[in-house]
C-alpha positions as CSV (number, residue, x, y, z in Angstrom):
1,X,9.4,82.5,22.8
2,X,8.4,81.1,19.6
3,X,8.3,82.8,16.7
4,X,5.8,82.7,14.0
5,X,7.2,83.6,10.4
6,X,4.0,84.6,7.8
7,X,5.2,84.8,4.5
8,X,3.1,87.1,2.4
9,X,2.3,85.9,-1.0
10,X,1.8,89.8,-2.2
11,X,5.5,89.8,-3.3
12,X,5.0,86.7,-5.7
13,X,3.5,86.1,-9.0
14,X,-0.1,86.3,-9.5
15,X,0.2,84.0,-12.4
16,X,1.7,81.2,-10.3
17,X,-0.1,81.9,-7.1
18,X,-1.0,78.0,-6.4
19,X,3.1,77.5,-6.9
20,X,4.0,79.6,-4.4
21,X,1.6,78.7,-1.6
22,X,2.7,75.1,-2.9
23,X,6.5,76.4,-1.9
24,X,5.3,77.5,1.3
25,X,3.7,74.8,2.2
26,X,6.4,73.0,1.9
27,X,8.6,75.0,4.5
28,X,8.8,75.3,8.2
29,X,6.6,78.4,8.6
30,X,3.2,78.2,10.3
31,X,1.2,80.5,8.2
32,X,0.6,82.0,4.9
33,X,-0.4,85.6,5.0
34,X,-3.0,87.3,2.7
35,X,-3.2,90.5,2.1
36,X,-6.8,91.4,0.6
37,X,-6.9,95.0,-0.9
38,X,-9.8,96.2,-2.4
39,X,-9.1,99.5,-4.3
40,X,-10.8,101.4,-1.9
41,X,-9.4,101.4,1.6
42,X,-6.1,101.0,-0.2
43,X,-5.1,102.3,-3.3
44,X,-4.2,98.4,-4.7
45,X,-6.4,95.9,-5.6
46,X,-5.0,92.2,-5.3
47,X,-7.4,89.3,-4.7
48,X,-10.7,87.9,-3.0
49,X,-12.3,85.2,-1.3
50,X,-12.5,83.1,-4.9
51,X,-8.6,83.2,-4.8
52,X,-8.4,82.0,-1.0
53,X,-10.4,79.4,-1.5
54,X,-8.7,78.4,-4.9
55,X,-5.6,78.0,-3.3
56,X,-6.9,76.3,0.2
57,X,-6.3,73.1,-1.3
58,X,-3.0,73.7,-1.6
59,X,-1.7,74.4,1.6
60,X,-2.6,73.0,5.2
61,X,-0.6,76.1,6.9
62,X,-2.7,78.8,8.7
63,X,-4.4,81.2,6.6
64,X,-3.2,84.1,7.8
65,X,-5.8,86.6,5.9
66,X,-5.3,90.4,6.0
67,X,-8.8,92.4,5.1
68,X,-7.3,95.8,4.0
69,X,-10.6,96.8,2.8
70,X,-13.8,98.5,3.6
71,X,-17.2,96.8,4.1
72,X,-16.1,94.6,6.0
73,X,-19.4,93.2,7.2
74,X,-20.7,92.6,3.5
75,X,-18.2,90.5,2.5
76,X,-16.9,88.7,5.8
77,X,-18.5,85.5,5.4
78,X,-17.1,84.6,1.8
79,X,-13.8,85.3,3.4
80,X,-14.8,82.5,6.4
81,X,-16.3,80.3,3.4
82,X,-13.0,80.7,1.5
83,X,-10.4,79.1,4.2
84,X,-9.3,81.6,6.5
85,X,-8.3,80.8,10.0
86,X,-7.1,84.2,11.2
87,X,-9.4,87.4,10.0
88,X,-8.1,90.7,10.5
89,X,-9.7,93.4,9.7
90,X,-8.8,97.2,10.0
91,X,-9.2,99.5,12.9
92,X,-9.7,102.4,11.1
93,X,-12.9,101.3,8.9
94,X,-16.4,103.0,9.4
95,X,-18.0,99.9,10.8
96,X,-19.3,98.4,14.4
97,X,-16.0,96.9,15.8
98,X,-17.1,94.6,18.2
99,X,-19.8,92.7,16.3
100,X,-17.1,92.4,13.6
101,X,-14.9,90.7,16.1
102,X,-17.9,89.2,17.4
103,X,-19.0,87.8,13.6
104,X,-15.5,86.1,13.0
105,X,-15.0,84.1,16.2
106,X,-18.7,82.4,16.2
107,X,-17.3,81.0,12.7
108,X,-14.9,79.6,15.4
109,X,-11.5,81.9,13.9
110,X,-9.7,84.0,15.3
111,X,-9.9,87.6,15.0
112,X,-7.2,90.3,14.6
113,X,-7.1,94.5,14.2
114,X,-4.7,96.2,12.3
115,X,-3.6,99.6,12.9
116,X,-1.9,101.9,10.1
117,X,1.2,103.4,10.9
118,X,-0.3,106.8,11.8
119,X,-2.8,105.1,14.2
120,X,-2.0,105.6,17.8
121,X,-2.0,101.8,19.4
122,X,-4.1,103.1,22.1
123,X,-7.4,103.2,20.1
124,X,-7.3,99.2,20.1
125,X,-7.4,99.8,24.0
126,X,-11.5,98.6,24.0
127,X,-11.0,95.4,21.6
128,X,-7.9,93.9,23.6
129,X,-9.9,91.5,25.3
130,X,-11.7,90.2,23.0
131,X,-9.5,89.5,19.7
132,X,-6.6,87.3,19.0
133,X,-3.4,89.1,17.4
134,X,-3.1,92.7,16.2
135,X,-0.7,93.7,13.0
136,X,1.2,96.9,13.6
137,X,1.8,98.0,10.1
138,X,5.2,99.1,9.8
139,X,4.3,100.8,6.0
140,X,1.8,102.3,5.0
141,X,-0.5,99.8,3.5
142,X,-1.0,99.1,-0.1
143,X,1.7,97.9,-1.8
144,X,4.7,95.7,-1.1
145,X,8.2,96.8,-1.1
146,X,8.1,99.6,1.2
147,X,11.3,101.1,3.3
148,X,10.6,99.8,6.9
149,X,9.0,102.8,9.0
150,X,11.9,102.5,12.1
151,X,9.6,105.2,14.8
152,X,6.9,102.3,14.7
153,X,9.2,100.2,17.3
154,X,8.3,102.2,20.1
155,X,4.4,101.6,19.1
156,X,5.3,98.1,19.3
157,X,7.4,98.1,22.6
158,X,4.4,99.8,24.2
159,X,1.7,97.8,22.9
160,X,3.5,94.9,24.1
161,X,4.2,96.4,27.3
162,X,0.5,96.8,27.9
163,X,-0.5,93.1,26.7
164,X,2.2,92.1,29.3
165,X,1.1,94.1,32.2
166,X,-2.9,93.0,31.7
167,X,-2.1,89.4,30.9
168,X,-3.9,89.4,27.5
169,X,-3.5,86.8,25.0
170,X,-2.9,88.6,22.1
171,X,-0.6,87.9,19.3
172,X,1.7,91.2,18.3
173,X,2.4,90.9,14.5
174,X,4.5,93.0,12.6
175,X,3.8,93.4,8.5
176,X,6.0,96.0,6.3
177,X,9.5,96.0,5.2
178,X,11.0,92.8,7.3
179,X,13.7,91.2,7.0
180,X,16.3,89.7,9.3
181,X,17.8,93.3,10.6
182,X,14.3,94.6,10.7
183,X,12.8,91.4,12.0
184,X,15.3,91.6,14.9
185,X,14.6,95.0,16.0
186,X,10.4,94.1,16.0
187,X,10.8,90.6,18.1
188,X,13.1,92.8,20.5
189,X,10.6,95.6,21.0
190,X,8.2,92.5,21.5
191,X,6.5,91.0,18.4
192,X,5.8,87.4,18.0
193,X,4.9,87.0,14.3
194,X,6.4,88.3,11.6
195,X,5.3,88.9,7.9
196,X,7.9,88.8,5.3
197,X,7.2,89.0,1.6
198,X,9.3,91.1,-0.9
199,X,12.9,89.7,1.0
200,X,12.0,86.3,1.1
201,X,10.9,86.7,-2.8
202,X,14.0,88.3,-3.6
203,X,15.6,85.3,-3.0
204,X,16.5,82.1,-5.3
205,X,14.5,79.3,-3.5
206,X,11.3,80.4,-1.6
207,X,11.0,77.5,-0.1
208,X,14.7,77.3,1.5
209,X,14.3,81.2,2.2
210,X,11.5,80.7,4.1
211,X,13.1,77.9,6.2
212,X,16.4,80.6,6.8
213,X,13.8,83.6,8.4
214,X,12.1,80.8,10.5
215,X,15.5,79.2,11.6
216,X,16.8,82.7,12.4
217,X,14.5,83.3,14.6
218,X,13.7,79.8,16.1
């Protein structure tokens, strides 16, 4: 099975964003990963559609983008305008979930659900048909940095379990506190993509860190 290593640009410089989705680009990985926070659903604030669509020049990886935000609906198509090729959104927002879903893949991208860590991964039961990848948050979302919540394996061993034994095609990606060790333990319990940002930033070269995850695991 393949793979798929999404660095997330949180843990880099704002200042030098365009650098670092240059560096990306410039690796083996197959996406770039976006986490949009809005103040609100989250207690951080990091960037919009303006900044997506800033750096889409840069880059011809996926757009891996991460709505961690409410009112979804209001501001979904600048975030289709703005690049994006994956759009998920949150499960646990006050908003229709199947015409979001619906919305996103008549733009013609795919659509994903996240689920916080406290969020039972039976509630995405209804929507497993119908979207592309789910994110199993393995912190609790709104900043980067976070210790790696270990009792969110099981979650993903049965979520993956039940994509298996219904022959869905959904992605099962993993976002909080990866690195190899941790990275290991998800892909075993049966995730497929993984989101790495404050390791791979901790290192010297971004670029050849990137390539080290993917080659790890490839």
């Amino acid at each position: 099975m393949n793979i798929t290593i999404s660095p997330s640009i949180l843990g880099g410089s704002f200042a030098n964003m365009q650098d670092t989705v240059k560096l990306i680009d410039q690796s083996k990985v197959e996406y770039i990963h976006f986490d949009v926070m809005d103040g609100d659903f989250v207690p951080n604030l990091t960037f919009g559609p303006q900044f997506i669509s800033n750096v889409r020049q840069y880059s011809k990886k996926i757009f891996d983008v991460h709505l961690m935000i409410n009112r979804v609906g209001k501001f979904l198509d600048d975030y289709v305008k703005a690049g994006s090729d994956i759009i998920t959104f949150h499960l646990e927002i006050d908003e229709n979930i199947k015409e979001l879903i619906s919305k996103i893949k008549t733009n013609n991208i795919k659509c994903g659900i996240a689920i916080k860590p406290a969020t039972p991964w039976e509630d995405l039961k209804p929507y497993l048909n119908d979207i592309d990848q789910i994110i199993i948050m393995t912190v609790e979302p709104g900043f980067g940095g976070q210790k790696f919540m270990e009792d969110q394996l099981l979650k993903i061993e049965q979520l993956k379990n039940y994509i298996s034994q219904n022959q869905l095609h959904v992605d099962l990606e993993v976002d909080g506190g990866i690195n190899y060790e941790k990275g290991k333990k998800c892909v075993d319990a049966g995730a497929n993509i993984l989101v790495a940002g404050s390791f791979l930033f901790k290192q010297e070269n971004l670029t050849q860190a990137s390539n080290q995850l993917y080659d790890f695991f490839n």
